[in-house]
C-alpha positions in Angstrom: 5.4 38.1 -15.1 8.0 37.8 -12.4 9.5 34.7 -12.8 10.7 32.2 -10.1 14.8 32.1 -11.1 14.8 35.6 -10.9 13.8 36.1 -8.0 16.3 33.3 -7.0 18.7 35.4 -8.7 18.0 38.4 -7.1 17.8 36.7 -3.5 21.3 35.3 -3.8 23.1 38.6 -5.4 21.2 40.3 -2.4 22.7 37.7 0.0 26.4 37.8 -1.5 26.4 41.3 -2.0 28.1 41.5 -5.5 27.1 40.1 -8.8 30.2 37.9 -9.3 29.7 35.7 -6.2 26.3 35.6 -6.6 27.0 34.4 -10.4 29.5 31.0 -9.3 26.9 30.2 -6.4 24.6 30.4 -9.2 26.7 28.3 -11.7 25.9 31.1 -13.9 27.9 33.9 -16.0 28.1 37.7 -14.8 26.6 39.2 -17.5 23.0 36.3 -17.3 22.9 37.5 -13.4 23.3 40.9 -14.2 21.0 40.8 -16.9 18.5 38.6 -14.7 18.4 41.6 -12.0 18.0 44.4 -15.0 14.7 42.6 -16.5 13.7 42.3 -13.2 13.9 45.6 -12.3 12.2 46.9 -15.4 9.5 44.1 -15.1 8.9 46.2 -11.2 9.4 49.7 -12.5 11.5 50.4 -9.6 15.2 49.9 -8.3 16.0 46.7 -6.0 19.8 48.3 -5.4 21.3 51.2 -4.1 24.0 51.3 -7.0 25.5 48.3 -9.5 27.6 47.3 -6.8 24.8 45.5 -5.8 25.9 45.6 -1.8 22.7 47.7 -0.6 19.2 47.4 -1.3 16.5 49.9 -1.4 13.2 50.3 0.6 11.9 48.0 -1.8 14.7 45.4 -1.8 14.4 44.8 1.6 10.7 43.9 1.2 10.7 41.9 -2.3 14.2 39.9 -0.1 11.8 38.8 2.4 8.8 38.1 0.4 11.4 36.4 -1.8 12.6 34.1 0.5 9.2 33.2 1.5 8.2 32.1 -2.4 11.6 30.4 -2.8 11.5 28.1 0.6 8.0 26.8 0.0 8.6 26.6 -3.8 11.3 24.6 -3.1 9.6 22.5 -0.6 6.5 21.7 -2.9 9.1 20.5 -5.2 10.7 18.3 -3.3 7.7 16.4 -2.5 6.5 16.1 -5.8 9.7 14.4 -6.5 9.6 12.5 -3.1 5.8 11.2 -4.3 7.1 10.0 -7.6 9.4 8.2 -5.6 7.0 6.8 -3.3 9.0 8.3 -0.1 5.6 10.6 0.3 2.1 9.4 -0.3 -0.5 7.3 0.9 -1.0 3.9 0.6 -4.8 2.3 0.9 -4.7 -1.1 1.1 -7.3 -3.6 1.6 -6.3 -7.4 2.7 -7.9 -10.5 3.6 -7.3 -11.4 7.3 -4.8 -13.9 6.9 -2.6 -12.0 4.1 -3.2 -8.6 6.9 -1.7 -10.7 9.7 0.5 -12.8 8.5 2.6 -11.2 5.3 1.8 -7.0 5.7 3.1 -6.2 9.2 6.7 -6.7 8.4 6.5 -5.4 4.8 4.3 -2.1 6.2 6.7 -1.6 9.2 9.7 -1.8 6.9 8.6 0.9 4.7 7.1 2.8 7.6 10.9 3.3 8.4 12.5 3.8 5.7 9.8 6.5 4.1 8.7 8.4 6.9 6.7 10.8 5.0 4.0 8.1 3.5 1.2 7.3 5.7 -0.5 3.7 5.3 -4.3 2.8 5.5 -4.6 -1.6 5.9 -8.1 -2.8 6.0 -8.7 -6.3 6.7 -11.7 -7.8 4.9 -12.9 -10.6 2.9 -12.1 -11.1 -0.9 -15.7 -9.5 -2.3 -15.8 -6.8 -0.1 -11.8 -6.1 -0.5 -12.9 -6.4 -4.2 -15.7 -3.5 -3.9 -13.0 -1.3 -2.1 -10.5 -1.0 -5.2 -13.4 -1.3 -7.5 -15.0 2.0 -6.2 -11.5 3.5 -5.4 -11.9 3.6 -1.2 -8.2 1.5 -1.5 -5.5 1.4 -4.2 -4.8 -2.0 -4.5 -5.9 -5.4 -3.0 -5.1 -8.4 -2.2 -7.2 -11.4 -2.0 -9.1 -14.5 -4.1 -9.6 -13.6 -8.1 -12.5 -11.6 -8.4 -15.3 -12.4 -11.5 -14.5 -12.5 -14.7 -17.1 -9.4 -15.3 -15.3 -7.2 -12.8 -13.8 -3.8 -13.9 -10.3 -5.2 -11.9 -7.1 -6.8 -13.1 -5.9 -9.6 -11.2 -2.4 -10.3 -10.8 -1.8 -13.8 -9.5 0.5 -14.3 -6.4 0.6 -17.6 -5.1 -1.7 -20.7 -4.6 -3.4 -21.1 -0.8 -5.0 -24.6 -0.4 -7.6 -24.8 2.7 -7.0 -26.5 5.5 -9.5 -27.9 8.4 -9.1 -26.3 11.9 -10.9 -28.2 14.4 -9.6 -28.7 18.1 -7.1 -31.5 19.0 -9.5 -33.6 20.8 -11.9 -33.7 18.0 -12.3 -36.5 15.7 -11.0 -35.8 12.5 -8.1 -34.6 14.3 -6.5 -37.9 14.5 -7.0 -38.8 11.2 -3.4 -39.8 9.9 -4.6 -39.1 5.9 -5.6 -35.7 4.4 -9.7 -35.5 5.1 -12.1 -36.1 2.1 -15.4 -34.3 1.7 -16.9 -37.7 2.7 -14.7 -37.3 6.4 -16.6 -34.2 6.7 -20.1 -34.8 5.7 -20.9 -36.2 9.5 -19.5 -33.0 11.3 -20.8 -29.8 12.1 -18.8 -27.3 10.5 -18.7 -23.5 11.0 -19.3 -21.4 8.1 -17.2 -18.3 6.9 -16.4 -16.7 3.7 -13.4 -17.9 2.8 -14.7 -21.4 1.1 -17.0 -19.3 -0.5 -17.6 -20.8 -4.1 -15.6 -23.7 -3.5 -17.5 -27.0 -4.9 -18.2 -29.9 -2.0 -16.6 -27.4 0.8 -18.5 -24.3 0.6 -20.0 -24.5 4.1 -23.1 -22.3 3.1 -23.8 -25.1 0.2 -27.7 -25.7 -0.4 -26.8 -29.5 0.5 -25.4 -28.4 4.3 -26.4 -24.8 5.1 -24.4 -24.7 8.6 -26.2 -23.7 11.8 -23.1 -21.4 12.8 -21.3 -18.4 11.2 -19.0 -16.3 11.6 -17.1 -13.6 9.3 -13.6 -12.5 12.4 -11.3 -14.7 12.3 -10.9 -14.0 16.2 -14.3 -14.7 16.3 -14.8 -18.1 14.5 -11.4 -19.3 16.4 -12.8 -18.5 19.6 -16.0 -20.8 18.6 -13.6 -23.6 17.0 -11.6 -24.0 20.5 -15.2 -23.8 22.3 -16.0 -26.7 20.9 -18.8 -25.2 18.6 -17.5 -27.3 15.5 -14.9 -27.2 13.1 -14.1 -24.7 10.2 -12.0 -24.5 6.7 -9.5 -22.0 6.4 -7.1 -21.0 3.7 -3.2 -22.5 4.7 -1.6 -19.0 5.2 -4.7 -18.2 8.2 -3.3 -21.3 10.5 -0.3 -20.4 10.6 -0.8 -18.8 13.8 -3.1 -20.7 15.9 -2.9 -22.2 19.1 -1.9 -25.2 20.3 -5.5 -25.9 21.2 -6.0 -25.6 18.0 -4.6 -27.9 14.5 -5.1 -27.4 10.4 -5.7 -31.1 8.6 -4.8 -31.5 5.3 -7.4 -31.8 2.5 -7.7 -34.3 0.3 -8.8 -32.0 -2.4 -6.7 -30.5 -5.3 -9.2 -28.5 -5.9 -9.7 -27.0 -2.2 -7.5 -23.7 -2.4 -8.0 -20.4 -3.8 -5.5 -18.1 -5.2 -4.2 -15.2 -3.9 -2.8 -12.0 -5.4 -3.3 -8.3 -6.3 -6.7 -6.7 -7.5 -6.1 -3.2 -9.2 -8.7 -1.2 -10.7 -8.4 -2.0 -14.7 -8.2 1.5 -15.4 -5.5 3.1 -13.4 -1.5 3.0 -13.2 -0.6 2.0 -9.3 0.9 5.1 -7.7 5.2 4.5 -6.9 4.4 4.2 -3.3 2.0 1.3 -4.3 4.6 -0.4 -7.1 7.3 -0.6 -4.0 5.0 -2.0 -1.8 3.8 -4.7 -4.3 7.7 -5.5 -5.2 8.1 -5.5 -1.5 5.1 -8.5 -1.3 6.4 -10.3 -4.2 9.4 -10.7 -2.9 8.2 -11.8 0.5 6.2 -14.4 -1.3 9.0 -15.7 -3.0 11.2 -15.4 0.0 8.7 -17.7 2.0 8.1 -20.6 -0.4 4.1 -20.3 -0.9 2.6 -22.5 -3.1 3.4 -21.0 -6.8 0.7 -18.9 -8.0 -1.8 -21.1 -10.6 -1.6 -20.1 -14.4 
């Protein structure tokens, strides 16, 4: 079996044209290099140099020298990626978000790393928490990040930070003026707008047997758009208002109980990838950086 260092060898002796300067380039002694090109020989059954002065190669020299080089650039180039995934400056990263964590905390994080490995390539899907949960669980994405996911799940759930819901109504509407957070009693008399995101929540889960609403909508885009149309009102985590217009305001809840908590969903069975341990530094960081609510125990 030809082995890979020999034919390193016997591509640099080739190059320097004596076994001595071939043997310091190689940080090796004279007699391993010479020794190196002897097995190699024998292991061919044919001579790769005109004479032991090593300065002219045969017929066959020539050929093996280019074939050589061929093996030894992409051997070397498969290597350094290997090393470059383990890093996490190759790879790719699947990730699936809830809107508001998608718009509001990943752009910056993704664009950062976007410049600083520019050998990974990143895949962000924006969906809500069960589907983003389906996604890691099957193995579409590596990693999530979203509500907790149920307790009979195959994923691990590592806590990020706390996200109480706000109302987001217009700035004409009623409940807009009040000067308290809003109880569930404040809401009973509106119509509200149903999404996912209250999903589960006791006494402001929109889709509630007590108040199945008339209107829904799952876009974020979407269910603003109705909002500033004057089509009702709608609960939202904290971190999704952030950004909305000045048509548009979040009212406090008078609710403890009225948040969900956010953080990473990983399949229970797998160790996350490098380029998917720097990313979720990267977010924990952010997080912390920020000041959002502290994760619950």
């Amino acid at each position: 079996m030809i082995r890979t260092q020999a034919l390193r060898v016997f591509v640099t002796t080739a190059d320097c044209g004596n076994i001595r300067d071939a043997a310091k380039s190689l940080g090796r002694t004279d007699s391993a290099v010479s020794m190196t090109l002897k097995q190699l020989e024998a292991t061919l059954g044919a001579p790769l140099f005109e004479s032991d002065r090593k300065h002219s190669l045969t017929a066959l020299g020539l050929e093996v020298r280019k074939l050589a080089r061929d093996l030894l650039r992409e051997h070397d180039r498969t290597i350094e990626r290997i090393h470059a995934l383990a890093a996490g400056r190759e790879g790719v990263l699947r990730v699936a978000a809830v809107p508001s964590v998608a718009a509001q905390l990943l752009p910056e994080i993704l664009s950062a790393m976007l410049r600083e490995f520019p050998g990974i390539r990143i895949e962000l899907v924006d969906t809500d928490s069960a589907s983003m949960h389906v996604l890691v669980e099957t193995g579409e994405v590596e990693v999530g990040i979203g509500g907790r996911p149920s307790a009979n799940s195959g994923l691990h759930f590592v806590a990020l930070f706390n996200d109480p819901f706000r109302l987001v109504c217009r700035r004409d509407h009623p409940l807009a003026r009040h000067e308290r957070p809003l109880t569930r009693e404040d809401l009973r008399p509106h119509r509200l707008i149903s999404n996912n995101s209250t999903a589960g929540i006791s006494g402001f889960d929109v889709d509630a047997p007590e108040r199945v609403s008339a209107l829904s909508a799952r876009n974020v885009i979407s269910l603003l758009a109705l909002v500033r149309a004057g089509a009702g009102a709608t609960i939202l985590p904290a971190l999704a208002t952030r950004s909305i217009d000045s048509e548009l305001c979040g009212v406090e809840l008078d609710d403890a109980s009225a948040l969900r908590t956010v953080g990473f969903a990983l399949r229970r069975d797998s160790k996350p990838s490098p380029i998917c341990r720097e990313f979720q530094g990267r977010l924990v960081a952010m997080v912390q950086a920020i000041g959002l609510e502290p994760r619950s125990k």
